[in-house]
N, C-alpha and C positions, 0 to 999 in steps of 0.2 A: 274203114273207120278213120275221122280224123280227130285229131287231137290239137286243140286251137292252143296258141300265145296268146298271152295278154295282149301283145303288138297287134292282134288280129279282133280278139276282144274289143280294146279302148277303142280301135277303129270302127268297129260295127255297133256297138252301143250307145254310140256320142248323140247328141240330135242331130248334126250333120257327116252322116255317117262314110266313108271312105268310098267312091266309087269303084273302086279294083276290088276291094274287099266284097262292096254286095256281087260285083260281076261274082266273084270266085264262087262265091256260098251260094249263088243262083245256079250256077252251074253243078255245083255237086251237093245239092238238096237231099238227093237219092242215097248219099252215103251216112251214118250214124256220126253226129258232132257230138266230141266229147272234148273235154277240159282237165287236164290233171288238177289235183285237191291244192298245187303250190301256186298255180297260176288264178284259182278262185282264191287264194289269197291275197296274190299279188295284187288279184281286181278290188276285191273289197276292202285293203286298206287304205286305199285313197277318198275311202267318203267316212267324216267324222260323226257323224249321229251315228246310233244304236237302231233309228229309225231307217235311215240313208242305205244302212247298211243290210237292213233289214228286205228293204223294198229293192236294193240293185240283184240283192241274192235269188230274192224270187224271179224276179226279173231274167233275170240270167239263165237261170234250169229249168225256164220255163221252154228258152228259147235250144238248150242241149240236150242230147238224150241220157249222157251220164258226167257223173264228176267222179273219176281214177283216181283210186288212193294214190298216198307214199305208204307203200310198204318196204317190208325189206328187201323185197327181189330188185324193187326200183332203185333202192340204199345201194346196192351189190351194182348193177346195170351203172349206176352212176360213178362208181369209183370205177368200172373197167373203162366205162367214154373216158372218163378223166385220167387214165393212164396211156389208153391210145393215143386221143386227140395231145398229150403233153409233149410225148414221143417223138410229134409231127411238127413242134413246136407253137399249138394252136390251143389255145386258152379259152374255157367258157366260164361262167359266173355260176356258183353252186345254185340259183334259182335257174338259169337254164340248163344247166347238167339235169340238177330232178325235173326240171318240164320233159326234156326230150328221153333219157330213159324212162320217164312215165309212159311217154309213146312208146317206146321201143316193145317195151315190157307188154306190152297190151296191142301189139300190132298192129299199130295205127300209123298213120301218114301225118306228121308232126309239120302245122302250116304254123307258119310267122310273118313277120313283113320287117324283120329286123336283118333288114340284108349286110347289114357291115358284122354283125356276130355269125351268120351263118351262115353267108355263103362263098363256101368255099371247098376244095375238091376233098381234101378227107375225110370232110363233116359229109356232106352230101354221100360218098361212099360208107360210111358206117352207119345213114339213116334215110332213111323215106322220109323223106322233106320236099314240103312246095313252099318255094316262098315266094310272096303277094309282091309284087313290086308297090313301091307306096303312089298316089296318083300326084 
């Protein structure tokens, strides 16, 4: 299963949608796309109508087969990343802390294209991560 970023969203959603991105999603069609519940918010705060937001949402799960809570195992998942990765002395942003133990939590392979936050050797050792180079 994967577990998309926003970074991987805003790029496949646009009207000129990211070429590495479609390559990626062409290529692993066959595996279940899902979305953590912080990253469908991250998506849909950036359109102002009630309508906007209305029509990206349908839009959106239309084209996923789930959206992952935040629950509390993910709450829990999230402070243990964030005690490792601090240890290593590597820093993520509590909206990517709950994206990727939303993956974690749910066994998913957590894609992104935000290569300067994540890629790097500890992060990649604590998660199943692909990430999209940008084109």
């Amino acid at each position: 299963m994967l577990c998309f970023d926003n970074s991987v969203i805003a790029k496949f959603a646009r009207s000129d949608p990211d070429e590495n991105v479609i390559s990626y999603l062409e290529q692993n069609v066959s595996q279940p796309w899902t979305i953590p519940a912080s990253v469908l918010f991250e998506y849909l705060r950036y359109y102002s109508s009630q309508s906007a937001v209305q029509h990206q949402h349908h839009a959106l799960t239309q084209r996923i087969q789930r959206v992952l809570p935040l629950n509390e195992d993910v709450a829990v998942a999230a402070v243990r990343l964030e005690q490792s990765l601090s240890s290593q002395d590597i820093t993520l942003g509590l909206a990517d802390l709950l994206h990727v133990a939303t993956a974690r939590e749910n066994n998913a392979t957590f894609v992104t294209c935000d290569i300067a936050d994540f890629d790097r050797v500890p992060i990649h050792q604590l998660l199943d991560i692909d990430i999209i180079e940008p084109e």
